[in-house]
BAVEXDO-457548 format. One line per 5 residues: number of its first residue (from 1); their letters; for each residue x negated, y, z negated of N, C-alpha, C. Coordinates in steps of 0.2 Angstrom, whole numbers. Each point is the difference from the previous one (the first is absolute). Layout:
NUM> a> X Y Z X Y Z X Y Z | ...
***
This chain:
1> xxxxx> 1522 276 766 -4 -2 -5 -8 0 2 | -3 2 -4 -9 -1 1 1 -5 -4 | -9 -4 2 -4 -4 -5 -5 3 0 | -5 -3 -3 -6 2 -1 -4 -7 -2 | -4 -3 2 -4 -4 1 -8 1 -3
6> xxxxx> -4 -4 -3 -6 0 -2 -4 -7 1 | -7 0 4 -2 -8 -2 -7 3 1 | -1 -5 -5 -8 0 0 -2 -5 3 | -5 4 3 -4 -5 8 -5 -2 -5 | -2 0 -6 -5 -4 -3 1 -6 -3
11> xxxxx> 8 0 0 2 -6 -2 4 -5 5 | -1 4 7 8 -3 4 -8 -5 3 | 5 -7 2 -5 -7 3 1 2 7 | -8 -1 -1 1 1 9 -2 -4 5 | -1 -6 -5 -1 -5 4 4 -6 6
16> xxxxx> 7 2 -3 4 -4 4 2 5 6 | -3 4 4 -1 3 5 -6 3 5 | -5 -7 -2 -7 4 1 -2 -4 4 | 3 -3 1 0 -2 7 8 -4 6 | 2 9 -1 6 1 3 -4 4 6
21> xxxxx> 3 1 6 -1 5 5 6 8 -2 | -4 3 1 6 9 -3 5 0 5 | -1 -2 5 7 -2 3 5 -2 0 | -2 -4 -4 6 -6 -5 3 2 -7 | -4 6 -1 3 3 -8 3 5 1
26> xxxxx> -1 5 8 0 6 0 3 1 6 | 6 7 0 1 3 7 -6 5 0 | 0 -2 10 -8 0 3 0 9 -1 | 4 5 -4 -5 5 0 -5 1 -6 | 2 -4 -5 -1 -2 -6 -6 -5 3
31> xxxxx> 0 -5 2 -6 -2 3 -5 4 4 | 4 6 2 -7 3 4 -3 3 -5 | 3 3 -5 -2 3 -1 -5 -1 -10 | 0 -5 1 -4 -5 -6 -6 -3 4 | 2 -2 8 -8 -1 4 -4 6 0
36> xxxxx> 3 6 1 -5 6 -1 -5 2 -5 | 4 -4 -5 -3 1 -7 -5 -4 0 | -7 2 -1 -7 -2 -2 -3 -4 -8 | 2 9 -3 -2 -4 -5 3 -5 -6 | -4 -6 -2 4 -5 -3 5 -1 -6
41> xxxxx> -3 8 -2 6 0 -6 5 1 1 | 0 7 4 3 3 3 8 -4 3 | -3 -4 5 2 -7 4 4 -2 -5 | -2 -4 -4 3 -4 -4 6 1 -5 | -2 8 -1 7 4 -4 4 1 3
46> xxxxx> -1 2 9 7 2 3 4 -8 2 | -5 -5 3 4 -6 -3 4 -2 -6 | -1 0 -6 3 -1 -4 6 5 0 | -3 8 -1 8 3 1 5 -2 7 | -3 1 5 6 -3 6 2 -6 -2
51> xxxxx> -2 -4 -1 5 -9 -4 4 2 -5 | -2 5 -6 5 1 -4 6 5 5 | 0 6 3 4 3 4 4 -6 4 | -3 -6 3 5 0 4 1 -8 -4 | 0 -3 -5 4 -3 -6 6 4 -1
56> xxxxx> 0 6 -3 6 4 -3 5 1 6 | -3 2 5 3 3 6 5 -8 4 | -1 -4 -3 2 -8 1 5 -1 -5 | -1 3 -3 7 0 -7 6 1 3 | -1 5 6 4 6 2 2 -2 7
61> xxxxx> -4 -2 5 0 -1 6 -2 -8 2 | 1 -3 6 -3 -8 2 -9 4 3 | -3 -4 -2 -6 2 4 0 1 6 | 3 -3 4 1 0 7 2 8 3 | 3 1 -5 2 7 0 -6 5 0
66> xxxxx> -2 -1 -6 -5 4 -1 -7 4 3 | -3 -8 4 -4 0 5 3 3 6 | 5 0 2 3 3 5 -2 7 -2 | 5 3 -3 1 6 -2 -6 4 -4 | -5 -2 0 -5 5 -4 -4 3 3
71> xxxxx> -2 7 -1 -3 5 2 -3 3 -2 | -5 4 2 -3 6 -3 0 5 5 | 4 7 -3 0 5 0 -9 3 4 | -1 6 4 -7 2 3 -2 3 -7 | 5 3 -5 -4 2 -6 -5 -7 -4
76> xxxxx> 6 -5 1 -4 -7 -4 7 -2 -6 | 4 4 0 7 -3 -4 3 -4 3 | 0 -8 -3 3 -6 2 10 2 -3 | 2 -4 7 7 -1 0 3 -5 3 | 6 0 -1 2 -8 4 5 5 5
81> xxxxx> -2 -3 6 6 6 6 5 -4 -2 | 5 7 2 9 -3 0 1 -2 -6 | -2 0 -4 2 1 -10 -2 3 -4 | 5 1 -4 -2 3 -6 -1 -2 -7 | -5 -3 -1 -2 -2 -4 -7 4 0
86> xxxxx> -3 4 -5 -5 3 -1 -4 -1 -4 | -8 0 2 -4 -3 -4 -7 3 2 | -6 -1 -5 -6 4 0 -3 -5 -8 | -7 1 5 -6 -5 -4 -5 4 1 | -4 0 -8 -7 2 -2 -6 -4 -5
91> xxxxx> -5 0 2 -4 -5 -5 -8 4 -1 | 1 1 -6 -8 1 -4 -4 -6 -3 | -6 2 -4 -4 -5 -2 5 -6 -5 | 0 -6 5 3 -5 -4 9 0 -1 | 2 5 2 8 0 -2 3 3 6
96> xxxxx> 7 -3 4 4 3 4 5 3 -2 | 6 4 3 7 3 -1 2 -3 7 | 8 -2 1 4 2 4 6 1 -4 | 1 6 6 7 3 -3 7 -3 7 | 4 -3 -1 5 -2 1 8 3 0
101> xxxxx> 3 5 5 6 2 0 4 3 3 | 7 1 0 4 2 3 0 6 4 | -5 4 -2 -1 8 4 -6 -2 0 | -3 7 3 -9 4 1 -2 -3 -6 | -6 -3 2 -3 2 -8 -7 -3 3
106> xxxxx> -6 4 -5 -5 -2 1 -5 -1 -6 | -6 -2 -2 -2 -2 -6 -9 -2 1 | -2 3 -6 -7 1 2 -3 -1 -9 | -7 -3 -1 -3 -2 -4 -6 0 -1 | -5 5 -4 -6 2 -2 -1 -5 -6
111> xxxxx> -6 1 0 -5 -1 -7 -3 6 -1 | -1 2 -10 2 2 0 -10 -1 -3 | -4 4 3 -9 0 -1 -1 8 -3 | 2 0 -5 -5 7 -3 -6 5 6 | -6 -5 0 -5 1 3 5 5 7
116> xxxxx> 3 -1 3 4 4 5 5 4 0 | 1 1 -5 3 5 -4 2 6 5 | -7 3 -1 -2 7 3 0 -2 8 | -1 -3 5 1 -1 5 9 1 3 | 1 -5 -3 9 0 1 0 6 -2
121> xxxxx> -1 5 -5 4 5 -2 0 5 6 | -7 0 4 -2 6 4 5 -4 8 | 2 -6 -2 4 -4 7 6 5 0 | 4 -2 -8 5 3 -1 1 9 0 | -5 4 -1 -1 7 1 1 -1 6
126> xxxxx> -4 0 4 2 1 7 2 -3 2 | 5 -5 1 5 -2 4 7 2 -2 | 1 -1 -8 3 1 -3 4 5 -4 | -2 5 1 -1 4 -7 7 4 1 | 2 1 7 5 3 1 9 -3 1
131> xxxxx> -4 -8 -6 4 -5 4 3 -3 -8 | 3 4 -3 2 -3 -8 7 1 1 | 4 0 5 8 -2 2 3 -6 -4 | -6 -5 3 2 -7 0 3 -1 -10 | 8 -4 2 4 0 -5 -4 -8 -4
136> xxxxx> -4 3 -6 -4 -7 -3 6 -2 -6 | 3 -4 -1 4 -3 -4 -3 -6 -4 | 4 -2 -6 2 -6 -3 4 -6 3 | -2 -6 1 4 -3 2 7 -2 -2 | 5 0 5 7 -1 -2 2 -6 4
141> xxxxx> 3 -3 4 2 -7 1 -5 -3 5 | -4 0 0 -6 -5 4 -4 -6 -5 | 2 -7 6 -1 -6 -3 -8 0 -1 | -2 -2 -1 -7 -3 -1 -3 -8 -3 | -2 -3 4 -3 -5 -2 -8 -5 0
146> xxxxx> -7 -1 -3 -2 -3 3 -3 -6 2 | -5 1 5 1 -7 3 -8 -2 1 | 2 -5 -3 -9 -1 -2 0 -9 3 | -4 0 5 -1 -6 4 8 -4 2 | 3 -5 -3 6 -4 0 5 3 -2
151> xxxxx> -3 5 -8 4 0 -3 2 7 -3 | 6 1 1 4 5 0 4 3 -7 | -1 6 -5 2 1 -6 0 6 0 | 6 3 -4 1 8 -1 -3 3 -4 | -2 6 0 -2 1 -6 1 10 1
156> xxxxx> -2 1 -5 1 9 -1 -6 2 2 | 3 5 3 -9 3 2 1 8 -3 | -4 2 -2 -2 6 -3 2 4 5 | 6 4 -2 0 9 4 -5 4 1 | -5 4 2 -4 4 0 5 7 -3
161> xxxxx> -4 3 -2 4 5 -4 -5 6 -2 | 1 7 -2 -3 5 0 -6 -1 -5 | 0 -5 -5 -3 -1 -7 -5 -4 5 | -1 -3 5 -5 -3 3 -7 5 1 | -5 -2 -4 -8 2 1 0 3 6
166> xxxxx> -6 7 -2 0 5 5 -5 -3 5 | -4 -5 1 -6 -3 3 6 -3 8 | 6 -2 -4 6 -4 5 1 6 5 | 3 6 0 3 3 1 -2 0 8 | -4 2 3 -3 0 6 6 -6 4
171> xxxxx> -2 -8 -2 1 -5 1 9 0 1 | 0 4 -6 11 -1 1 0 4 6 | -2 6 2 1 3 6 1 0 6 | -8 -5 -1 -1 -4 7 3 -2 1 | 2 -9 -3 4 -4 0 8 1 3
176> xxxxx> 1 5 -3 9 4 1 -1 2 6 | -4 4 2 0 0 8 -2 -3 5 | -3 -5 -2 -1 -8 4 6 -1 1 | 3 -3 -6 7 -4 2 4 4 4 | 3 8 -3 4 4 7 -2 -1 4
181> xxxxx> -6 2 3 -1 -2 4 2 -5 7 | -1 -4 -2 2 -7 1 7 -2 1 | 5 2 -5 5 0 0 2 6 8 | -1 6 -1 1 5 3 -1 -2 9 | -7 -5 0 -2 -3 7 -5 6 4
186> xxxxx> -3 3 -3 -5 5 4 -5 -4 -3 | -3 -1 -5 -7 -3 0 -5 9 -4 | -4 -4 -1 -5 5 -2 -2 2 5 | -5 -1 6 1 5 6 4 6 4 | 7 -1 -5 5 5 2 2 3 -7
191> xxxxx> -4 1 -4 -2 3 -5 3 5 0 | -3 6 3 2 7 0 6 2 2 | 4 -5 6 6 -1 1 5 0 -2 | -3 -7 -4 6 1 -5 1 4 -4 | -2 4 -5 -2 4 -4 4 7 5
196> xxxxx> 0 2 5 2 6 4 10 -4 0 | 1 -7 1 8 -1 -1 1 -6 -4 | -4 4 -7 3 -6 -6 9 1 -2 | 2 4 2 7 3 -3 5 -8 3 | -3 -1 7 3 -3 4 0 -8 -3
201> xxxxx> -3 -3 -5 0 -3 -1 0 -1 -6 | 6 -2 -5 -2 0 -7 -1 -8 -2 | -3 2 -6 -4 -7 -2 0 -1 -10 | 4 -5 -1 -3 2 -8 -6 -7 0 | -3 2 -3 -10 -3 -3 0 -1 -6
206> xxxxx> -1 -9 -1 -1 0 -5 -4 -2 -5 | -4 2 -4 -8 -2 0 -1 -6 -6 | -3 -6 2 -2 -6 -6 -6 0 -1 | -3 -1 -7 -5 -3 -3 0 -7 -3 | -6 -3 5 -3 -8 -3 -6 -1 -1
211> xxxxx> -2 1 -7 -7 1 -2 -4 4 3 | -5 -2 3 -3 4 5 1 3 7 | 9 -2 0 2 1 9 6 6 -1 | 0 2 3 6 7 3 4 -3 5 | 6 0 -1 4 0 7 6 2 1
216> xxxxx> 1 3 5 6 3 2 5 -2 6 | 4 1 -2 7 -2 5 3 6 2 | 3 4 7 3 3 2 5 -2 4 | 7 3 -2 6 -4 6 5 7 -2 | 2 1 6 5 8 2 9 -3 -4
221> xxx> -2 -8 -1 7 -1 -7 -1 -4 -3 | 1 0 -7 2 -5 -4 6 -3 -2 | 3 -6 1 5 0 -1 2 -7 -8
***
């Protein structure tokens, strides 16, 4: 099974951990790697996504567990060693995604700024161009819920779909291959790589719209 998860960090409280040590909220590569992190907004979102991450991840495992077991990958893909449980976190202005599940999967989330339209385009030209494999679908049995500060509610999230404005298009692109990405485990750095043994890995990609936000899910099954 996948889930897929949403919290808005402009709603989540963050006051009952504001004076916690990130030691105490987080396994220490998750700690190391939020001390790196300077700027404060910045900071602040990847705290609130790692707390929702490892809430859910808590549903599933003792925490005890979790801290033991957590890792990040040299590319920067977090896993838990010795299990299969699979997961991947992303956060834009104001909103995060985790994605949660039994296989590969990985999951990425833009905003969607007209004004950079043409920038992303010229990303997706040349990085991309020769890279339109990736299987983009409707979603079929992936749960989704959001979670906004305490509280937790289902709701439908809009499918992106062909009829989506051409200003987005750039944006679906990217997005889709953020999440393969991720799911797949090379990272953007290994870019061209991948792209040379995409066959090796198959991925169906699934693309949402929430208002202003694009997001995509990738996992090699759905079951």
């Amino acid at each position: 099974m996948t889930e897929l998860f949403l919290i808005d960090i402009e709603k989540s409280d963050c006051s009952k951990i504001e004076n916690e040590k990130l030691e105490e909220l987080f396994p220490l590569p998750i700690t190391q790697k939020i001390e790196k992190t300077k700027n404060k907004k910045l900071r602040r979102d990847r705290v609130i996504t790692y707390i929702a991450l490892i809430d859910i991840l808590s549903g599933k495992l003792e925490k005890k567990e979790i801290f033991n077991l957590f890792k990040f990958q040299e590319n920067g893909k977090p896993y838990l060693e010795k299990n299969e449980i699979y997961f991947s976190v992303s956060h834009t202005d104001g909103l995060a995604v985790v994605a949660v599940s039994d296989f590969q999967v990985g999951v990425d989330i833009e905003k969607i700024i007209t004004e950079k339209r043409e920038t992303v385009e010229k990303i997706c030209n040349k990085y991309i161009a020769k890279y339109e494999e990736i299987k983009l679908e409707k979603l079929k049995n992936v749960n989704y819920c959001y979670v906004f500060g305490d509280k937790v509610e289902t709701k439908r999230i809009i499918v992106a779909n062909e009829e989506m404005k051409f200003e987005t298009v750039p944006f679906l692109r990217w997005t889709a291959l953020e999440a393969f990405l991720k799911a797949d485990g090379s990272g953007f750095s290994k870019m061209n790589k991948t792209i040379k043994k995409q066959n090796k890995f198959e991925a169906h990609t699934y693309l949402f719209r929430l208002n202003e936000n694009i997001f995509a899910i990738a996992t090699n099954k759905i079951k």
